[in-house]
C-alpha positions in Angstrom: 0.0 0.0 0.0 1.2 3.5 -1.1 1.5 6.5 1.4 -1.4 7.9 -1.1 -3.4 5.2 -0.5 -3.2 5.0 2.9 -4.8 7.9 3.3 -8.1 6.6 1.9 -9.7 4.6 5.0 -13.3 3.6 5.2 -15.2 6.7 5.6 -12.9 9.4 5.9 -12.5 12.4 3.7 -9.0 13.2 2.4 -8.5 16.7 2.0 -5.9 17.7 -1.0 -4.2 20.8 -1.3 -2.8 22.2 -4.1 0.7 24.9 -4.3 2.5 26.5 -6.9 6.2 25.9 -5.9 8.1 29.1 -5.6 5.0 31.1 -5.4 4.9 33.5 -4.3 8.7 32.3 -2.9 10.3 29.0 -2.4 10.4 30.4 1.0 6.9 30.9 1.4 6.0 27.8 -0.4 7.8 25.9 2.8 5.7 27.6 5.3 2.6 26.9 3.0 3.0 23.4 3.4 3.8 23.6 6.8 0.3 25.5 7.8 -1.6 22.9 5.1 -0.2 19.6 6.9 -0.9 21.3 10.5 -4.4 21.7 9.7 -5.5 18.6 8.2 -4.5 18.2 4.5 -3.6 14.9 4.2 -2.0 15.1 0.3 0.1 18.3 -1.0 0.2 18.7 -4.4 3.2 20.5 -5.0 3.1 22.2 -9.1 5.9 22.7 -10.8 5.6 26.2 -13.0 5.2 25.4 -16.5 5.1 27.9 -19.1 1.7 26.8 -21.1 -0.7 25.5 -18.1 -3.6 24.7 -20.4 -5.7 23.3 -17.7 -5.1 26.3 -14.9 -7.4 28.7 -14.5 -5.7 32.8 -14.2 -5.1 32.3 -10.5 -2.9 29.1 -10.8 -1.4 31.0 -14.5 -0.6 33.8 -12.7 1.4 31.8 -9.5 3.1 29.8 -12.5 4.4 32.7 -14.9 5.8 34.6 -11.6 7.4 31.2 -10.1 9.1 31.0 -13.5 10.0 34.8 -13.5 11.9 33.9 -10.3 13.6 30.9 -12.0 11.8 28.0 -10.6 12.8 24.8 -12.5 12.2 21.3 -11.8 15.5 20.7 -10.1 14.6 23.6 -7.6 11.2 21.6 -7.1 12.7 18.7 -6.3 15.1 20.4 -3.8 11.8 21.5 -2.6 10.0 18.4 -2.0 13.2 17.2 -0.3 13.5 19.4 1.9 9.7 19.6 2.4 10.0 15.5 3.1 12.4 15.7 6.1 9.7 18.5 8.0 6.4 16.6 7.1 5.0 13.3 6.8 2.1 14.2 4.7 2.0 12.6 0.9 3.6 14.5 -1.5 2.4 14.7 -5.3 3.9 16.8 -8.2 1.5 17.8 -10.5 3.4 19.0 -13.7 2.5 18.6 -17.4 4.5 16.3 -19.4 7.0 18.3 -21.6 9.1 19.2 -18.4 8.9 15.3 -17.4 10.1 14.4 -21.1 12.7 17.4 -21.2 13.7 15.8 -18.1 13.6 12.2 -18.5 10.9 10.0 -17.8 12.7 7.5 -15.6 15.2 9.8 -14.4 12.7 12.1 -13.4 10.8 9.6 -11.8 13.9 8.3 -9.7 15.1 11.7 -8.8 11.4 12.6 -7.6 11.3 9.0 -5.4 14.7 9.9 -3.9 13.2 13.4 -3.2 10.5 11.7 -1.4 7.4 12.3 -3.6 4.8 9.8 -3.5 2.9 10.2 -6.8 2.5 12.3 -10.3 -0.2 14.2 -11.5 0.2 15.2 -15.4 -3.3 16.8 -16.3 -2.1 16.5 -20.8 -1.5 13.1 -20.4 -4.0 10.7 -21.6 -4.1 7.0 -20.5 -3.8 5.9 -23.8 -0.6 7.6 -24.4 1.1 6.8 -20.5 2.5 3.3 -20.9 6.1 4.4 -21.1 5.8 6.6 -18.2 3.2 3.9 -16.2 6.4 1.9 -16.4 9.1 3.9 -14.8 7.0 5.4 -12.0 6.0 1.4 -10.9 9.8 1.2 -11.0 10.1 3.8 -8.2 6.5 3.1 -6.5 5.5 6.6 -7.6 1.2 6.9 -7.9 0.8 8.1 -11.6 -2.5 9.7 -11.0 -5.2 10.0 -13.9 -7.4 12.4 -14.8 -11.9 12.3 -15.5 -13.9 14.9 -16.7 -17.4 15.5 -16.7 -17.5 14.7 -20.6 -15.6 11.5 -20.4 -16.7 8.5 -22.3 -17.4 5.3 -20.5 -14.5 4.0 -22.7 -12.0 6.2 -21.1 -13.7 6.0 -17.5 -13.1 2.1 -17.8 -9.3 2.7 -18.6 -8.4 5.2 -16.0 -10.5 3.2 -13.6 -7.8 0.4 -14.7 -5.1 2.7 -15.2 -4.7 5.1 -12.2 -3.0 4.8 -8.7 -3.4 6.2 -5.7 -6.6 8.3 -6.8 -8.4 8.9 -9.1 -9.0 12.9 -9.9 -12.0 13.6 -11.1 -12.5 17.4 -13.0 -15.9 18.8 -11.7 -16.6 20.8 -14.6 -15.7 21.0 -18.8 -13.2 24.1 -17.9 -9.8 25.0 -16.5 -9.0 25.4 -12.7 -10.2 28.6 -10.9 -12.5 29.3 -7.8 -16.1 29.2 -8.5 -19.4 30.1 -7.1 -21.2 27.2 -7.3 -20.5 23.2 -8.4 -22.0 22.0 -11.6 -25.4 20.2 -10.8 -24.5 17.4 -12.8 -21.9 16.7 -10.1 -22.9 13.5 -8.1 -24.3 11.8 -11.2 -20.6 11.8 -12.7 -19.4 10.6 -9.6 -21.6 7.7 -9.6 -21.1 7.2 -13.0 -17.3 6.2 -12.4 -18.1 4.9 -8.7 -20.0 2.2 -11.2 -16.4 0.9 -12.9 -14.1 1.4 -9.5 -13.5 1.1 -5.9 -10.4 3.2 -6.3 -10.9 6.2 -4.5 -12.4 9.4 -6.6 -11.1 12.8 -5.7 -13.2 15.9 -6.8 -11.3 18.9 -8.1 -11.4 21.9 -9.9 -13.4 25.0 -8.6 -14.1 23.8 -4.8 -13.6 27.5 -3.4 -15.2 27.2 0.1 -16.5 24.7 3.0 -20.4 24.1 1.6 -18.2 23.1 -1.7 -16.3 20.6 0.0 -18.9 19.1 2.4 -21.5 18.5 -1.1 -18.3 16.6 -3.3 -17.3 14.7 0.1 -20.8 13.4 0.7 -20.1 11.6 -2.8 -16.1 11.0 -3.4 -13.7 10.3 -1.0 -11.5 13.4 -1.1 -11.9 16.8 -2.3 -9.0 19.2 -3.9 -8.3 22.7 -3.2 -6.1 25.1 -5.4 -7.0 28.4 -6.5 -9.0 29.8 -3.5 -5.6 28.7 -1.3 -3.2 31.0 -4.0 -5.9 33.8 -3.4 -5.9 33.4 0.5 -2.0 33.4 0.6 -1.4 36.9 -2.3 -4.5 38.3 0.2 -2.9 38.0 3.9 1.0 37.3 3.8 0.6 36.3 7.1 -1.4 32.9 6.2 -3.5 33.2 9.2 -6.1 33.5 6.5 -4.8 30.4 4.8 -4.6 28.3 8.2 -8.5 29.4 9.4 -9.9 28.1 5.3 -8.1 25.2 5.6 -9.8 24.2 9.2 -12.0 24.9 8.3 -12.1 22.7 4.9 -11.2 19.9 7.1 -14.3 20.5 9.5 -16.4 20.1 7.1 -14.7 17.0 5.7 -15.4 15.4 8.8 -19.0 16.6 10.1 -19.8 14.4 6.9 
C-alpha cells in the first residue's frame, strides 16, 4: 500500500491541497506546506511552474508565470520536496504537465522525484492511452501516476483510468480550467456515480471547490476533495497565512462533520 493510499480509509475524507512551488517564494512555499499539513490536508500537491498550463485557471497561470519569473525549475522543485520530506510526513504529489517530465527524463525524473520523497504524479495532458512508457518507470520507483476524468468523459475512457490510475483517481468537476467558483455544476454526483460504477479506487473531486459548503457536497459523494486556487488567493490576500490556516480548518471540519 502507497503512502497515497493510505490515506483513503473507510469513511474518511481526504483533503488535497494544491501549491505553486516558488509562489509566491520557495520560502513561502515551505511555510505553505507547513500550515496545510498542521491543519488537516492529508495530500500536497506540490506544481511545478510550466510555461503553457492549459488546464489552470488565471489564479494558478498567474502563481506559474511569476514562479518561472523567479527561476523556478524542476530541479529547484525537487530540492523542494526534499527538503519539504524531512519536516512533514504528509504525501507529497507533483502535479506537472508532461513536456518538463520528457525534457527531463521520464525515468530519471521519476527516480530523482522517489529519492526526493514524492509519492505520486499528476500530469493533467497526459492521456491513459498515451502513459505506458511513463506507467512503467513510476511502478519502478512506487511513484502513484494519477489519472485524470472529466465530466464529458466517455465510459471507454472511464473504464481505462478506472484500470489505469494509482493512488486516486482525480476527477474534474466541470468542462473548464482550474479557478474558484461560485457554485459546483449540478450534474456533479451523477458523474461521480457514473465512475463509482467501474471502481472502488478512490475518486477525488477537483477543480473550482472554493469554500467549505463546496467541499462538504463533493465529500458526501467522493472520498476526497481538492483545493487550489481559493488557497493561492488566501496566501497573495494576507501574507501572514493566518487567513490560509483558518480556510483550511476549516475545509477539514467540514470533511469530517460528513
Amino acid at each position: 500500500m502507497s503512502r497515497i493510499t493510505s490515506v483513503f480509509t473507510p469513511g474518511y475524507k481526504a483533503l488535497i491541497a494544491y501549491l505553486t512551488v516558488g509562489y509566491p517564494s520557495l520560502a513561502m512555499t515551505y511555510e505553505v506546506a507547513n500550515v496545510l499539513a498542521d491543519n488537516g490536508c492529508d495530500i500536497i500537491e506540490l506544481g511545478i511552474p510550466f510555461s503553457d498550463p492549459l488546464a489552470d485557471g488565471a489564479t494558478i497561470q498567474k502563481a506559474s508565470y511569476h514562479a518561472l519569473q523567479q527561476g523556478i525549475t524542476p530541479q529547484i522543485c525537487l530540492a523542494a520536496a526534499n527538503q519539504l520530506r524531512q519536516k512533514i510526513a504528509t504525501p507529497l504529489v507533483f502535479m506537472s504537465y508532461y513536456n518538463p517530465i520528457l525534457s527531463f527524463g521520464l525515468e530519471a525524473f521519476c527516480q530523482a522525484s522517489a529519492k526526493a520523497g514524492i509519492d505520486g504524479l499528476i500530469i493533467p495532458d497526459l492521456p491513459p492511452e498515451e502513459g505506458a512508457e511513463l506507467e512503467a518507470s513510476t511502478r519502478k520507483f512506487n511513484l502513484d501516476l494519477i489519472y485524470l476524468l472529466a465530466p464529458t468523459s466517455t465510459e471507454e475512457r472511464i473504464s481505462l483510468v478506472a484500470k489505469k490510475s494509482c493512488g486516486f483517481i482525480y476527477l474534474v468537476s466541470l468542462t473548464g480550467v482550474t479557478g474558484a467558483r461560485q457554485t459546483l455544476p449540478p450534474e456533479l454526483e451523477d458523474f461521480v456515480n457514473r465512475v463509482r460504477q467501474r471502481t472502488r479506487k478512490p475518486l477525488c473531486v477537483g477543480f473550482g471547490v472554493a469554500n467549505p459548503e463546496q467541499a462538504g457536497r463533493a465529500a458526501r459523494i467522493a472520498d476526497g476533495v481538492i483545493v487550489g486556487s481559493r488557497l493561492i488567493q488566501l496566501i497573495e490576500e494576507d501574507a501572514t497565512l493566518s487567513s490560509l490556516e483558518s480556510f483550511t480548518l476549516s475545509l477539514r471540519q467540514a470533511l469530517n462533520s460528513i
